[in-house]
Structure formats: C-alpha cells, structure tokens
N, C-alpha and C positions, 0 to 999 in steps of 0.2 A: 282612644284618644280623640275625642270630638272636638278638638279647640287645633285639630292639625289634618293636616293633608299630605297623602304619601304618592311614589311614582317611582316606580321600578322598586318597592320595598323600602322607599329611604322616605324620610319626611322630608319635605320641599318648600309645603308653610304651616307656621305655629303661630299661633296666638291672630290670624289675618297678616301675619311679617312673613315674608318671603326667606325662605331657610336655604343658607349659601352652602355649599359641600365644602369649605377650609380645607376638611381632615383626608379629601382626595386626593391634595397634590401634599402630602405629610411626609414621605418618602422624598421625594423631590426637593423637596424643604431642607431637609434634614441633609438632604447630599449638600445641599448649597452651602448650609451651615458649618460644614464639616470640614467642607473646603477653601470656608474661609477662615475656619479657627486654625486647621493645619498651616496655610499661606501665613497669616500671622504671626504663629509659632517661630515660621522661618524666618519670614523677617526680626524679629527679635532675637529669634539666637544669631544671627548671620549680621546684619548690620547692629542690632542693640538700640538706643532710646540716643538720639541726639539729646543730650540733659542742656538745658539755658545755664545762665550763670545762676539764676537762684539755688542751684543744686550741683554745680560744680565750684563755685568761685569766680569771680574775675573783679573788671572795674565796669561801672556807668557811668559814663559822661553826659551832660547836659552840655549842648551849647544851642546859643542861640545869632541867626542869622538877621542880617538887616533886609536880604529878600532871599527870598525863598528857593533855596538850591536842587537839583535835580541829585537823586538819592543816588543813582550810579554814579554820577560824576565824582560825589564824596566817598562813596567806597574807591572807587581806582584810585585816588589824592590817598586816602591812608593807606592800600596796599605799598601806593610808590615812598609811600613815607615808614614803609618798617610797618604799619600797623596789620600783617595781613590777617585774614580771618575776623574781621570784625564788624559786627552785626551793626546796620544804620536803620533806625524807623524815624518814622515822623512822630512826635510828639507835642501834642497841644494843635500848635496851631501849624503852617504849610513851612512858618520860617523857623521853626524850634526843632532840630534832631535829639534822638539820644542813642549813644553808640555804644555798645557794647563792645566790651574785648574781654576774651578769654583769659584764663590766669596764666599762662604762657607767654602774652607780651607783656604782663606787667614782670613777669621777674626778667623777662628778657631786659625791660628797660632799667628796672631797677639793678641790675646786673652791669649796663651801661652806662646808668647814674654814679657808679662807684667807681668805675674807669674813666671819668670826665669831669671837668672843672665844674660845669654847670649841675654838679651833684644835689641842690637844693630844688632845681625843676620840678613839677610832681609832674604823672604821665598825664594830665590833662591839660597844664602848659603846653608841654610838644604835641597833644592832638591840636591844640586850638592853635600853636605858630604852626603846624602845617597847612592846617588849612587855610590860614589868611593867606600864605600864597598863594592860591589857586580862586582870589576874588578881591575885587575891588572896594566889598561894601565892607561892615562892622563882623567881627567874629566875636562872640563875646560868651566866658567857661558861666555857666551858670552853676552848677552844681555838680560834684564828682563823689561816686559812692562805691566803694569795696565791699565786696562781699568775698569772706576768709573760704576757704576749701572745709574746715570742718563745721560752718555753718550750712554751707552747702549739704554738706555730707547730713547732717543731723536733719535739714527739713529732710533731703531725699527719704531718709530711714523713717521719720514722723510721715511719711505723706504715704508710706504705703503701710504703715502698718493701720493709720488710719481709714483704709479701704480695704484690709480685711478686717476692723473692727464692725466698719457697715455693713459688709457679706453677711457677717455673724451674726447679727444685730437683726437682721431681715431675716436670715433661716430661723431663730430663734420665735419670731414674731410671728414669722406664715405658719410654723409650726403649730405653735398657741392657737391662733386665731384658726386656724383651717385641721389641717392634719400633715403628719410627716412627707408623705409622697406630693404634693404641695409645696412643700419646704425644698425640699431636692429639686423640683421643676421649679421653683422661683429665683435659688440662686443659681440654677446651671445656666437659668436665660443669664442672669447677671454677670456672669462669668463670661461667657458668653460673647454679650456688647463690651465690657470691659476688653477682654484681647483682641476684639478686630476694631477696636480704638486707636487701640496702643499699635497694633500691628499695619493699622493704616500711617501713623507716624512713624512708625519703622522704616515704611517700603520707602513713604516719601520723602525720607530726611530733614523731618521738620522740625523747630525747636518743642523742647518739652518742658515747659517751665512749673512754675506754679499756678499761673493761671489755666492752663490745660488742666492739672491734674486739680482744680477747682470743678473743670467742664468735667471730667469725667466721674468726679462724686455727684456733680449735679446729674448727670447719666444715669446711674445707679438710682438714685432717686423718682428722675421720672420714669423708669423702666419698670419699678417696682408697685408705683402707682398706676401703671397702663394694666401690668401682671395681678394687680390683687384686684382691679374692676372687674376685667374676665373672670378671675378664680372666684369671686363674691357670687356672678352670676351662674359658673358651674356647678357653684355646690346648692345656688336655689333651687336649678333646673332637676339635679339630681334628685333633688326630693319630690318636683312638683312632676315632672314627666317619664312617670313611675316604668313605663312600657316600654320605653326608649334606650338602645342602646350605648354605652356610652360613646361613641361615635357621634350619632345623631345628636342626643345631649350637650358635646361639646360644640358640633356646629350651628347649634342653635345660639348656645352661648355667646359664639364668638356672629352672629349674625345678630343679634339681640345689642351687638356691645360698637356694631360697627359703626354706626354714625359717629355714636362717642370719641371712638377711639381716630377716626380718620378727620371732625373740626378740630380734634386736643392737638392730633398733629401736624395739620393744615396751618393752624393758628400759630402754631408754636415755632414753625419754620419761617411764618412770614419773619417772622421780629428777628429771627436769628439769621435769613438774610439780610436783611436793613441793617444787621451789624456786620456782617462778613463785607458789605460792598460800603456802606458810610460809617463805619464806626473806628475805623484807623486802622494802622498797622498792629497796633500795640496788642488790639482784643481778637486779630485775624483769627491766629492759630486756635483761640479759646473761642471762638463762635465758630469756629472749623470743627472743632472737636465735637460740641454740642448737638450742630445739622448730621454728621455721621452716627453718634449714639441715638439721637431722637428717631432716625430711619432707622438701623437696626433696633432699635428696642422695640419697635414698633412692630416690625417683622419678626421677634423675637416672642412678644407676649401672644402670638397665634401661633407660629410655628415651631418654639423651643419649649416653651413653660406649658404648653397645652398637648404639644406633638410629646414631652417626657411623659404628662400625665395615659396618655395612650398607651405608651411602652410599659408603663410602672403597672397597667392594667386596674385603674382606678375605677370604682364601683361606689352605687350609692351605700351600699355596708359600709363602707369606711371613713360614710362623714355621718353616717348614725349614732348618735350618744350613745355612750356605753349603758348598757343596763344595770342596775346597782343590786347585788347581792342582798336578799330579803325585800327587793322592792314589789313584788306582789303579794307578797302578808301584809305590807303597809298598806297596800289598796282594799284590802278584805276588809266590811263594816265589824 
C-alpha cells in the first residue's frame, strides 16, 4: 500500500490524510451506548412518555394580554383558581399566552357547569374572569380549541406506527443499496438515537407532543444520512485498500468522512440553538429533541452503525457482486 503509511502495524496516514484509530475506543463506545439505551429503557417503563394534549386530549386557550404578564404568576392565578396542572407558554408575541389544560379539568368543569346556574359558561370564560382578577389591564379569550381523547389517541397510534414505517423503509433501502449486515448496523444506530430520545424525555418529564415526535422523525432522517455517508465510503475503501484490515478500513473511513461529518454538525446545532434560546416556548422541547438526536446520531454513525459492522465481522466479500452462473463462457471469444 504505497498511497499509506503504517506505525505499530496499523495505518496512520492514507491517501497524505492522517488515519484516526475510531475503532480503539469501539468497546468503550459500545459500554456507553448500552448504558444509555438500558437508562432509557427504565425511564420509559418507570415513568413512561409525559404525552402533550395533541395525544391525550384536553382544551387550548388563547388569550391575549394588554401587557405582558410574568408566566409564573399566571400559573399560581389558575392553580388558585381550580385550574391545577396546566401548562402556560408564550405565544406570538411577550403579551399573548396560550394555556393548556389537560382533559381532567375540562370535565371537572364541565361536571361543574351542570351543578351551576352559569351552565352556559364555556371553560375559557372562567380561565379568562380569573385572570382579570389578578390585573389591571385588558384580558381578552381569543381563541379556544379541544382536542377529544380519541383524536389524541389515533395521532398517538398514527405517529408511531409512522416511525416504524421509516425504520423499515431505511433497513429495506441500506439493504438494496449496500448489503444486509449494513442494513442491521443502519437501523440498530436508529434505534438506537430513537430510545435515548425518548428516554431523555422520560427521565426529564418533558411534554411529548407532536412537534417532538416531528423532531424525532427528523432524527431518524439525519442519522441516516450521517450513517449512509460513512457506509458509502466503507464500501469504496473496501474495494480500493485491498491489504487492509477491516479495522484499518473502517478508520480510514470514518477519518476520510470526519470533517464532513463534524461542519454537518457543527452547522446544524448552531440554527437549532438559535431556536432552543429565541425561538419561544412553543418550539423549546422540538429544538430540544433535535440538539439530543443530532449529538447522538452523530456519536451513533462511528460508534454503533460502524462499531456493529465490526461485530457482524464484515469483509470486502461481502460487498463483492455476486458472480453470475455461466458468466465465464460469456467471456470466451
């Protein structure tokens, strides 16, 4: 191999590019990884998925203020007023909330409403007179929206089965395009980022709404695209650096792909802090989600999707074209 240079029996530099050893700390990797999918496991079975109202039911309220309220002060005003448990963000602009409640005070209320003269009230009347008392300026309902318990229920059941459509959709594709042991390292990384996603929302008790599980297909997506850059360049290497074990091979690979992979997501985290700290309350948890999955997927397409191809003990035979039955009589003049 003239185009490389070796030191202690390893290659060090290929092509004049300095060759990182990845596949030495593979072990170490792989504990990390293990220990964070078990961690998540637990938190998921033990606490489970805070689900938002897009997937359990409740009410949204709009109101809007004549100045700009302090968001704790408006949650203590609705717990002291019956509303407990319900979620406040800022919306639009610093004088616009919108408050969530769970489907538990609305039938508390509406359970209320049937024991009471003022039975015509809807529950965004009595959020919006409680809060004028507790302010001098304008309270005003803009908009009030329910969402029933079996729509909830139907996105939830639509929203995962929709991501293991993409799991399968992606094994099926690295399949085709590369070879099966490829396909098993592309979605076990996916899998992977996927549960210490979720299991990062588990531990934290954060909401889990629709716009998260938007961030987490968008996951899936770029995780797949980091994993098929590297797997593109292990299978060139396989052919071109004939001598090479597959060790060396892969840490060429992943040495060959590292600039790539560290501006894609360099770049990618600036914009999705600029949403986590200016982009509101609203998109928090979904630019939360995104800066977690883009780090592990990142950590994922070197140490999970490349550290399986190690275990699976992948070799250039196996991205060799099959040879076709009578194709050497076709060669003969």
């Amino acid at each position: 191999m003239s185009n490389s240079k070796e030191e202690n029996g390893k290659i060090t530099e290929y092509m004049g590019k300095r060759v990182y050893d990845f596949m030495r700390w593979r072990k170490l990797a792989a504990a990390i990884s293990i220990a964070l999918v078990v961690a998540s496991l637990i938190a998921l079975a033990v606490n489970g998925l805070k689900l938002g109202l897009d997937f359990t039911g409740g009410t949204q309220i709009e109101v809007g203020y004549e100045k700009a309220p302090k968001i704790e002060d408006v949650r203590d005003q609705l717990d002291e007023a019956g509303f407990t448990g319900a979620a406040v963000v800022r919306f639009g602009s610093d004088s616009e909330l919108l408050i969530k409640l769970p489907p538990e005070i609305a039938e508390k209320q509406a359970a209320q409403n049937a024991r009471e003269a003022e039975a015509n009230d809807s529950i965004g009347d009595k959020v919006v007179a409680a809060l004028r008392q507790h302010t001098d300026g304008r309270v005003d309902l803009r908009r009030v929206e329910m969402v029933g318990p079996q729509i909830g229920e139907e996105l939830r059941d639509d929203g995962g089965l929709g991501m293991l459509f993409a799991l399968v959709v992606v094994m099926a594709y690295v399949a085709l395009r590369f070879q099966y042991k490829f396909a098993v390292g592309a979605v076990v990384a996916l899998i992977h980022d996927v549960i210490i996603v979720l299991g990062f929302f588990a531990i934290l008790r954060l909401d889990f709404d629709l716009t998260v599980l938007a961030a987490v297909l968008a996951v899936i997506g770029y995780s797949i695209n980091d994993t098929i850059v590297v797997y593109d360049r292990v299978r060139e290497n396989f052919r071109k650096v004939r001598q090479a074990s597959p060790e060396e091979v892969i840490n060429i690979s992943m040495s060959q792909t590292l600039s790539r992979t560290f501006m894609t997501s360099f770049t990618t985290l600036l914009v999705l802090w600029a949403l986590q700290f200016f982009g509101g309350e609203l998109i928090h948890n979904f630019s939360l989600a995104l800066i977690i999955g883009v780090v592990i997927g990142t950590f994922s397409s070197v140490y999970v999707a490349a550290n399986l191809l190690m275990a699976m003990k992948v070799s250039k035979e196996d991205l060799m074209p099959p040879v076709r039955e009578g194709s050497e009589l076709d060669e003969m003049p």
